[in-house]
C-alpha positions as CSV (number, residue, x, y, z in Angstrom):
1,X,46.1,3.4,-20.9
2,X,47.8,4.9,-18.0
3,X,48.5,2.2,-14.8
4,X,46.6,1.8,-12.1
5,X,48.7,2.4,-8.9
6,X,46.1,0.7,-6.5
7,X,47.8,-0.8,-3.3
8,X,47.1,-4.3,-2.2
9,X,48.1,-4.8,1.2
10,X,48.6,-8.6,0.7
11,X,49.5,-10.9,-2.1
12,X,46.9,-10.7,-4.4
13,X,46.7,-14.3,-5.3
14,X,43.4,-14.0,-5.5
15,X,41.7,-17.2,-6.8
16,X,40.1,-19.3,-4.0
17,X,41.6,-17.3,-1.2
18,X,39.8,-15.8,1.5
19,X,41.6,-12.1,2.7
20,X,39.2,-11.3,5.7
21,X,39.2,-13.3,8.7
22,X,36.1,-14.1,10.7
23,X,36.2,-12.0,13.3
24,X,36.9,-8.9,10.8
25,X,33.5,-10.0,9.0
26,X,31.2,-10.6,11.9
27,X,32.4,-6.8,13.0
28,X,31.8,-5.6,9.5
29,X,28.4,-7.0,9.8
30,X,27.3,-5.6,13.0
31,X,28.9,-2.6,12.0
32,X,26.3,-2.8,8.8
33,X,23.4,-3.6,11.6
34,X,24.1,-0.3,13.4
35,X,25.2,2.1,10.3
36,X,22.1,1.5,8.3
37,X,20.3,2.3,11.9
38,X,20.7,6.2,11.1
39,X,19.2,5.8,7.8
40,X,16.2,4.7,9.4
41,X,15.5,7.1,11.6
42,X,15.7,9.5,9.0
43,X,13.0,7.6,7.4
44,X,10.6,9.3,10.5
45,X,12.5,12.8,9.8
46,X,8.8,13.9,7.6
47,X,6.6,12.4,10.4
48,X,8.6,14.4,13.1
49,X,8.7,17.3,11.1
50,X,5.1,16.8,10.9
51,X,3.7,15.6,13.9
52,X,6.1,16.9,16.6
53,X,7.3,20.7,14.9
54,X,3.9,21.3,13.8
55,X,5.9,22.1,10.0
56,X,3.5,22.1,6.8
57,X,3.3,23.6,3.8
58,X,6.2,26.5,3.1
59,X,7.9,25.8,6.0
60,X,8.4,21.7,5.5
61,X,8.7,22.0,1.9
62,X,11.6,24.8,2.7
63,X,13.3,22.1,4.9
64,X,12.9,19.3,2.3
65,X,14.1,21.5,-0.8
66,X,16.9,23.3,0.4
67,X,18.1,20.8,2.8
68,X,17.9,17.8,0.3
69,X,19.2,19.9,-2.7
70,X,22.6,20.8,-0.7
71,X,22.9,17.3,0.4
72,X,22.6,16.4,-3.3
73,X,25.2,19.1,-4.2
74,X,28.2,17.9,-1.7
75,X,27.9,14.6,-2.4
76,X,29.9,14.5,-5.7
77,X,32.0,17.5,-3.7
78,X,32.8,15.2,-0.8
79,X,33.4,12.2,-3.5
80,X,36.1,14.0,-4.9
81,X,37.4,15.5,-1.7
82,X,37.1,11.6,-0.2
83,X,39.2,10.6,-3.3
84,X,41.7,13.0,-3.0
85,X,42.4,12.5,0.5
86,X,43.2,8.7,-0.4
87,X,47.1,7.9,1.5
88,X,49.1,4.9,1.7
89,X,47.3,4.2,5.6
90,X,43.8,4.0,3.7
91,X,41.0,5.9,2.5
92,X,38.1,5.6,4.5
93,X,39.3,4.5,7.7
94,X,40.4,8.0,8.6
95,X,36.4,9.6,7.8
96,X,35.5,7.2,10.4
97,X,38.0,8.5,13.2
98,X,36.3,12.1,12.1
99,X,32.9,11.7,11.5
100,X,31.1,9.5,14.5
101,X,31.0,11.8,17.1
102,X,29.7,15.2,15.9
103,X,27.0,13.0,13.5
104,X,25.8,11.5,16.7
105,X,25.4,14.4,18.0
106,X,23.9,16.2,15.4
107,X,21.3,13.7,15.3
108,X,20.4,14.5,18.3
109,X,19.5,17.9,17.6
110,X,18.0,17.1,14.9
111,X,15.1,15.2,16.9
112,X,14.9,18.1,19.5
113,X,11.9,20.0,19.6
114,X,12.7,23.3,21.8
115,X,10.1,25.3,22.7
116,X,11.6,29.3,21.2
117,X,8.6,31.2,21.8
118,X,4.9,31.4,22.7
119,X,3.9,32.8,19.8
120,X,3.0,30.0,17.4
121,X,4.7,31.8,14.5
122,X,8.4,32.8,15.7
123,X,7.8,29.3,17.6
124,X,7.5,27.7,13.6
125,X,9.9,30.5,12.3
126,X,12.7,29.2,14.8
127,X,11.7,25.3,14.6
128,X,12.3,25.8,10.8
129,X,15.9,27.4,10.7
130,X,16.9,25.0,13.7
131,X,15.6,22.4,11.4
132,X,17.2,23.5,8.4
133,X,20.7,24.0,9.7
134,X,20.7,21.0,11.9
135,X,19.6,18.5,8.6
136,X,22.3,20.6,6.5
137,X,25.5,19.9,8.9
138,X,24.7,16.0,10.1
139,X,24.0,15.4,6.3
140,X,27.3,16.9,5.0
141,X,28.8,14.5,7.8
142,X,26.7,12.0,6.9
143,X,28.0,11.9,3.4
144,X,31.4,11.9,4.2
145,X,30.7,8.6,6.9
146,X,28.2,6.7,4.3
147,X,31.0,7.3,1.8
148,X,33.9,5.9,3.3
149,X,31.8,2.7,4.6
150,X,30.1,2.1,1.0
151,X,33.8,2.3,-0.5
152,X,35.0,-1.0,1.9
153,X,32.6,-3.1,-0.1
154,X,35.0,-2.5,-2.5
155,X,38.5,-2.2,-0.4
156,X,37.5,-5.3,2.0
157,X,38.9,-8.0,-0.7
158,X,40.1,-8.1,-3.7
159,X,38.3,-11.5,-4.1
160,X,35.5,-10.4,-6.2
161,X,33.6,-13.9,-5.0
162,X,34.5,-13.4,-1.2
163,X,33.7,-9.6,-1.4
164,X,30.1,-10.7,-3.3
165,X,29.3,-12.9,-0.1
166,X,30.4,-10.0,2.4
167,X,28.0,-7.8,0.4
168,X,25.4,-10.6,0.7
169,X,25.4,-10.7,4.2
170,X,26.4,-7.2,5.2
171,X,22.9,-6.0,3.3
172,X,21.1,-8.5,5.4
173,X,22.2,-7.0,8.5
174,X,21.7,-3.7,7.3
175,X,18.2,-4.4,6.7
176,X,17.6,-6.0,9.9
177,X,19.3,-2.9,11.7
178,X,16.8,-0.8,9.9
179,X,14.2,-2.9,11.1
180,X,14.9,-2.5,14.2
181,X,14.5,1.3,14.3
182,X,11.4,1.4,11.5
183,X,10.1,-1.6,13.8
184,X,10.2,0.1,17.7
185,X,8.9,3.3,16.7
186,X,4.9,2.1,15.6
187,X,5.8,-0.5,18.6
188,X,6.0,3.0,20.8
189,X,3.6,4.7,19.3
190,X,0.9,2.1,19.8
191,X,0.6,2.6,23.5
192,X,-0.3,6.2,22.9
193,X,-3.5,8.1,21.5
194,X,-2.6,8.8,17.9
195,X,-3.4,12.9,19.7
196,X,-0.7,12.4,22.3
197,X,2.0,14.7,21.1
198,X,4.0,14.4,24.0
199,X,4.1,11.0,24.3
200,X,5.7,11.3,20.6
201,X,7.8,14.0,21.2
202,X,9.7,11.0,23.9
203,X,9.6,8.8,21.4
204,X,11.6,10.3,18.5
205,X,14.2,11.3,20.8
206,X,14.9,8.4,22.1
207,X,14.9,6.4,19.4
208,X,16.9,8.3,17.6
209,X,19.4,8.9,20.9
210,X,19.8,5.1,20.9
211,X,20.6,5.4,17.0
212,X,23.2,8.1,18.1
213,X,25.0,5.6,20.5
214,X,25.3,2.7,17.5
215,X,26.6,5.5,15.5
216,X,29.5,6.2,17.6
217,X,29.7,2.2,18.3
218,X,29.3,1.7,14.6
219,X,32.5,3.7,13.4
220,X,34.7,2.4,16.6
221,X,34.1,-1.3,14.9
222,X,35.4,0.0,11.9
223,X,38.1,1.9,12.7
224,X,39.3,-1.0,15.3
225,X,38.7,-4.1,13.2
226,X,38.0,-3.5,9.4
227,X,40.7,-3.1,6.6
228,X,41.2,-1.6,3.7
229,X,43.1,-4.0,1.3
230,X,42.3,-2.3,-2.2
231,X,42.3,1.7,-2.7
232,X,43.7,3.8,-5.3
233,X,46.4,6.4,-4.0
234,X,46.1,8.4,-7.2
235,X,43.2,10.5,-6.5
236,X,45.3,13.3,-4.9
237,X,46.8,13.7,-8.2
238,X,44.0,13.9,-10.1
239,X,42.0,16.9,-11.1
240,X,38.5,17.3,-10.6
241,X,37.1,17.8,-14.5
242,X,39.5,14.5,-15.4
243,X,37.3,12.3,-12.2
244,X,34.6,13.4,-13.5
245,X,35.3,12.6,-17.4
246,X,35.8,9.1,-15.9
247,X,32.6,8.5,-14.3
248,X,31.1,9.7,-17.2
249,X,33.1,7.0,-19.5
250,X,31.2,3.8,-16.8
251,X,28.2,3.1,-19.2
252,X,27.3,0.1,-16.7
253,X,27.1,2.7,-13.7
254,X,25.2,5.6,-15.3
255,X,22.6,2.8,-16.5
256,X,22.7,1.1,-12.6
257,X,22.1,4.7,-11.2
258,X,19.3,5.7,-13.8
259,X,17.4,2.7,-12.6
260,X,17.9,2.5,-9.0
261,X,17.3,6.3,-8.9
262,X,13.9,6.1,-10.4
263,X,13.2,2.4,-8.5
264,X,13.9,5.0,-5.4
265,X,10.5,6.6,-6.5
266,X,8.9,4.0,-4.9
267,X,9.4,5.5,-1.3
268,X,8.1,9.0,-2.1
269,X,4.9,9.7,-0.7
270,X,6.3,8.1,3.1
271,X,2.9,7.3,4.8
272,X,3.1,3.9,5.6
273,X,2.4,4.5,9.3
274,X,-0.2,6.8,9.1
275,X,-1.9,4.0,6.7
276,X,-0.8,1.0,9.8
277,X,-2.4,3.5,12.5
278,X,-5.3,4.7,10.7
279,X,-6.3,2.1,8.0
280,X,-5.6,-0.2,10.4
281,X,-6.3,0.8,13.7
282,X,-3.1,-0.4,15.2
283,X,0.4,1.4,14.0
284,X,2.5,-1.3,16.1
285,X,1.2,-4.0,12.9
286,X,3.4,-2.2,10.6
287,X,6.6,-3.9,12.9
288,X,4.8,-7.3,13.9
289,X,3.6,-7.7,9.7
290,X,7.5,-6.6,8.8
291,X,8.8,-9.5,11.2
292,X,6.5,-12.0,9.3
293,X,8.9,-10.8,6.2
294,X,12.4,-11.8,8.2
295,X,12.5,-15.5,6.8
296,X,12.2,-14.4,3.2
297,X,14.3,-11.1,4.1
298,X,16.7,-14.3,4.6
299,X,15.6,-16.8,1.7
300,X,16.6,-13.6,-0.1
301,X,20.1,-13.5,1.0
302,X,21.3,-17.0,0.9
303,X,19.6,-16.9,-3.0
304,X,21.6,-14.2,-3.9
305,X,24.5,-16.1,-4.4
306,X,22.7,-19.1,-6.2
307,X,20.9,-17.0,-8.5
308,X,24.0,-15.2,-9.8
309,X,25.7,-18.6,-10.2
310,X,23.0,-19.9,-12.7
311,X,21.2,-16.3,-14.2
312,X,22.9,-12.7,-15.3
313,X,22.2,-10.3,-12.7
314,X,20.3,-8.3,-15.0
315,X,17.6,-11.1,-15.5
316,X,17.3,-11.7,-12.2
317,X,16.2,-7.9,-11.6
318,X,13.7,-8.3,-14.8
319,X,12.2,-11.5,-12.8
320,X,11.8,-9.8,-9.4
321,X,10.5,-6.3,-10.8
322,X,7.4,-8.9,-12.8
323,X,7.1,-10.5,-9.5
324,X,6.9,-7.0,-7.1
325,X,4.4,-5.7,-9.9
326,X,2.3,-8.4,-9.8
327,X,1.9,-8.4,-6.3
328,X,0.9,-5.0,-6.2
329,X,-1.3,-5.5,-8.5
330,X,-3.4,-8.4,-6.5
331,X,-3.3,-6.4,-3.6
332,X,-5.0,-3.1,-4.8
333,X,-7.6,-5.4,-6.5
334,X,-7.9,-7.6,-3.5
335,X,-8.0,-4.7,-0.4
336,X,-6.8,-4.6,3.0
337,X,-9.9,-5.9,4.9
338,X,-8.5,-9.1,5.4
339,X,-5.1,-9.3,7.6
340,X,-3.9,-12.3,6.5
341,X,-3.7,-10.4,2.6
342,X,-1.6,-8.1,3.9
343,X,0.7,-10.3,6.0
344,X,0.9,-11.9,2.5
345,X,1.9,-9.1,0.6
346,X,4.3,-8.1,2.7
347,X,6.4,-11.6,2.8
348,X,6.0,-12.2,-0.7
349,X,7.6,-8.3,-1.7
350,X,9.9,-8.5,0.7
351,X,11.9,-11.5,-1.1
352,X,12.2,-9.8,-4.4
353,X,12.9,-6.3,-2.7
354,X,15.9,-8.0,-0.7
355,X,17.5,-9.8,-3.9
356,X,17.3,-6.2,-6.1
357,X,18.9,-4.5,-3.1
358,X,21.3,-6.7,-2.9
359,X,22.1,-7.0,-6.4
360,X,22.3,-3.6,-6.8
361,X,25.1,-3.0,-4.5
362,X,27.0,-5.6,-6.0
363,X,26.8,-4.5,-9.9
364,X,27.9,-1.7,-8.8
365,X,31.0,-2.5,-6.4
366,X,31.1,-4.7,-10.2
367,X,31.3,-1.4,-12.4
368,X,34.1,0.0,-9.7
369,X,36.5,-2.8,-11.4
370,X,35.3,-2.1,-14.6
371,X,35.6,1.7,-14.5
372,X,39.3,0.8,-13.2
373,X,40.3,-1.6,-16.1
374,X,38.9,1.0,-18.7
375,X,40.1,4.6,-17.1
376,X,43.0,2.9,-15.2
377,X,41.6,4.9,-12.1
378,X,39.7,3.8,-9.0
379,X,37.8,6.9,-8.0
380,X,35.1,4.7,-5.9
381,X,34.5,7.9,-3.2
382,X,33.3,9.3,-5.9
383,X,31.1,6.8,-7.5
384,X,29.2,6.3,-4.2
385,X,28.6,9.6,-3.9
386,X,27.3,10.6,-6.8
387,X,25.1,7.5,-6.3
388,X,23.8,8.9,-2.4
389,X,23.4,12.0,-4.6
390,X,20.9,10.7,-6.6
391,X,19.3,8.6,-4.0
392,X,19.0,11.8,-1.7
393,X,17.4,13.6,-5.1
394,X,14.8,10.7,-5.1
395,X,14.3,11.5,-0.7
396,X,13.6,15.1,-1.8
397,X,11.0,14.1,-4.4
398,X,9.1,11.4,-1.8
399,X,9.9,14.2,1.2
400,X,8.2,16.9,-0.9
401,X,5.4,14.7,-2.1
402,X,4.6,13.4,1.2
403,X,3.6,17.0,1.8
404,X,1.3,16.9,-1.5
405,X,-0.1,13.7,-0.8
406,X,-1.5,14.7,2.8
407,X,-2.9,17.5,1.1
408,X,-4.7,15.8,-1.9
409,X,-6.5,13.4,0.5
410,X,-7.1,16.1,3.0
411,X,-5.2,14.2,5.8
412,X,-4.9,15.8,9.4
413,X,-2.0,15.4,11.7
414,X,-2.6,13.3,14.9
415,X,-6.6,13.6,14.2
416,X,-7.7,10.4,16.4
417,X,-9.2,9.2,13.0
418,X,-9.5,10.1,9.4
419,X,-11.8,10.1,6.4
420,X,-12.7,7.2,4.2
421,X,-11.4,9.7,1.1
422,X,-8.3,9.6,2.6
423,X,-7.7,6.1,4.1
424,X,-8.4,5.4,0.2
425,X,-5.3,7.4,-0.7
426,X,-3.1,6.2,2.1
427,X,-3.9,2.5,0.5
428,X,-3.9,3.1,-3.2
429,X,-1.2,5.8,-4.1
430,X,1.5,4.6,-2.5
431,X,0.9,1.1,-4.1
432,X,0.6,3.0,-8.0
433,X,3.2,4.6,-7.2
434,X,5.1,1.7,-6.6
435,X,4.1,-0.2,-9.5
436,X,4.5,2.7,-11.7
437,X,8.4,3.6,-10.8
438,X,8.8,0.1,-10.6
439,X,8.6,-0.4,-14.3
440,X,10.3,2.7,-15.3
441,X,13.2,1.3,-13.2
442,X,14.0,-1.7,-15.4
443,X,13.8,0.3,-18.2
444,X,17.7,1.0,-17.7
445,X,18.6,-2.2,-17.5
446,X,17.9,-3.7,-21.0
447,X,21.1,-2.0,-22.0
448,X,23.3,-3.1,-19.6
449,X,25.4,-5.8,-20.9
450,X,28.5,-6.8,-18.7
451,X,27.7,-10.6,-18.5
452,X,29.8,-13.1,-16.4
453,X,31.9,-14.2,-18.7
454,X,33.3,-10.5,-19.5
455,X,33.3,-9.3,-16.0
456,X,35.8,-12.5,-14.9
457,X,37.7,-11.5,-17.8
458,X,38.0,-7.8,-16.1
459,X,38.8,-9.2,-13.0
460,X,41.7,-11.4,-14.5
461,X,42.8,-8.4,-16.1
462,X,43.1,-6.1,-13.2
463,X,44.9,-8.4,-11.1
464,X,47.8,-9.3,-13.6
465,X,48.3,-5.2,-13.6
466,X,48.0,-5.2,-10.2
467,X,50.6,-8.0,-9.7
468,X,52.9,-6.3,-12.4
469,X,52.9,-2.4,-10.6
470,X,53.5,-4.6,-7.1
471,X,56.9,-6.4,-8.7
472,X,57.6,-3.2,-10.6
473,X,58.0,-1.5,-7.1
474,X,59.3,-4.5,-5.2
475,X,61.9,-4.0,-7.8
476,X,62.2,-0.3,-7.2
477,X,62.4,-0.7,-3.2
478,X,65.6,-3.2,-4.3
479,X,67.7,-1.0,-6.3
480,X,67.1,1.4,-3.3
């Protein structure tokens, strides 16, 4: 088995030694807070489309499939291209220096709705393309940016415990930065008629221009404070079909990715603020009911580390996919009459949601190390973007089905009310749905077997090759 050649910018005495200092984690986190912001907004890309372009149908399921099938496409593309582009100053640091400005901006666009003609069907035709292009270019970017900062949870430390914690805490801050966004725009929307088109129009833009701004704040964090102290400078010789073979050869990661792809079925079908506005009465609940979740969003975080002290990770998932399933279960039988049920039902999903996210993230930064002790190659860029390729597969899936949905229950856009027929299936599909995936998604997991025990044995393993190739060239530098 061929060497690794990954650089370690300090000595990697790894045991018991932190190798960030605080203020490089506190910038890493608020850089998390205002990242995951951008994914957010994108969660309200369907209701714009919807609401604000007046795009159904052909034209919305044109934008979803084509637009979401690219962005599956250049993600391995860009991995490799990410990988390859791998020097002795860094990996991702450079994708951050490239990609803040023109994604800002392209966000932007993206939430624009231009007025091309008076005539309602060139005004559609143009909305469409502008649409279409616009989604195409900020997500190719996109890639590239989400890429580079997914790889530092990885490069941060070599300290597999340290970088565990950093991941920990960095999810909890992205969470609460997508809170934020998914949280002002019901907020907004609740001091308007739910007919007020207008009123919306504002409101997209703005959020998402304030989302712009923490982009460009975002990557300046990084590039100014953040380091990379693990990458791999052999990606540039590499070819593409030998990466590839290598992915292939991570069991562990093909089984993590077949779960949490189909566990990502549980978003499809994205009408949880049409059921908040119209179920009930009020779409501003969906924020205040989400900050009742923030002290288990919490609990969930400091657990994290406990529970992976005493349980495999694995059996932790099995426990909090009976627990989600359970709760869903209660609630359909149970209704949403009563307030205080669903207040409920959102705290108690949100703990078990926040551990599985977080776990997820760190079995695979896990599977990085153990794809580099078995291939002798650390071709992370790549790993994380096959992985957004799958998760943006899954967006395609929920973004086309949203479109089904509202046409099964005969939902109307920005009507001031609905039918019972449909507030029936903005309550009860999303929830099957849910439960459904949510079963399939742990399905994957009963053959992944990388306990503790084996993955300290990697880790040991790794760095005594990494601390041989570091006096091998030490030496090297000598003689010359």
């Amino acid at each position: 088995m061929e060497n690794t050649q990954t650089q370690i910018l300090k000595a990697p005495s790894v045991a018991g030694r932190l190798y960030t200092s605080p203020k490089e984690r506190l910038s890493f986190y608020i850089a998390s807070f205002f990242r995951d912001m951008s994914y957010a907004v994108l969660g309200y890309l369907s209701y714009f489309y919807i609401d604000i372009l007046g795009l159904t149908g052909v034209a919305l399921s044109l934008i979803m499939v084509i637009g979401r099938l690219w962005d599956g496409v250049n993600d391995p593309i860009l991995g490799v291209y990410f990988d390859k582009r791998a020097s002795h100053e860094g990996k991702a640091i450079p994708f951050f220096k490239k990609t803040g400005i023109p994604g800002a901006v392209l966000l932007l666009v993206m939430f624009s709705a231009p007025t091309f003609s008076q005539d309602p069907k060139i005004n559609i035709a143009f909305r469409t393309l502008l649409a279409l292009v616009s989604y195409i270019l900020f997500e190719t970017l996109h890639t590239l940016n989400g890429t580079a900062f997914m790889t530092l949870y990885n490069s941060i430390s070599p300290n597999a415990q340290e970088r565990s914690k950093i991941i920990s805490v960095a999810r909890m801050f992205s969470t609460m930065g997508s809170a934020v966004v998914g949280g002002v725009v019901p907020i907004l929307l609740s001091f308007f008629e739910n007919d007020n088109i207008k009123a919306k129009t504002y409101i997209y833009f703005g959020v998402a221009a304030f989302v712009a701004l923490g982009f460009v704040f975002y990557n300046y964090l990084i590039v100014g404070n953040v380091k990379e102290r693990v990458f791999s400078t052999t990606g540039s010789n590499q070819n593409i079909t030998d990466m590839f073979k290598g992915f292939f050869k991570n069991k562990l990661l093909l089984l993590l990715m077949l779960g949490n792809t189909i566990g990502g079925l549980i978003n499809a079908g994205n009408t949880g603020l049409w059921f908040y506005t119209y179920n009930l009465g009020n779409p501003a609940l969906q924020t205040y009911i989400g900050l009742a979740g923030f002290p288990t969003l919490l609990l969930g975080t400091y657990l994290v580390p406990k529970l992976t002290e005493r349980f495999e990770k694995r059996q932790i998932v099995f426990g909090c996919a009976i627990f989600q399933i359970t709760i869903n279960i209660l609630y359909m039988i149970l209704g949403y009459s009563n307030i205080m049920v669903v207040i409920a039902v959102s705290l108690l999903n949100t703990l078990p949601g926040t551990i599985r996210s977080i776990l997820y993230w760190s079995m695979v930064a896990d599977t990085v190390d153990y794809l580099e002790w078995k291939t002798g190659e650390r071709n992370d860029g790549m790993i994380y973007a096959i992985e957004g390729f799958l998760a943006k597969v899954v967006g395609s899936i929920g973004a086309v089905s949203t479109a089904v949905i509202i046409k099964v229950i005969h939902f109307v856009p920005n009507a001031p009310t609905q039918s019972p027929a449909t507030l029936k299936g903005l309550f009860y599909l999303p929830l099957i749905i849910a439960s459904v995936s949510t079963v399939l998604a742990v399905i994957p997991y009963f053959f992944y077997n990388y306990p503790r025990k084996k993955q300290a044995e990697v880790t040991q393993i790794l760095l005594t090759r990494k601390e041989t190739n570091q006096e091998v060239a030490q030496a090297a530098d000598a003689e010359n």
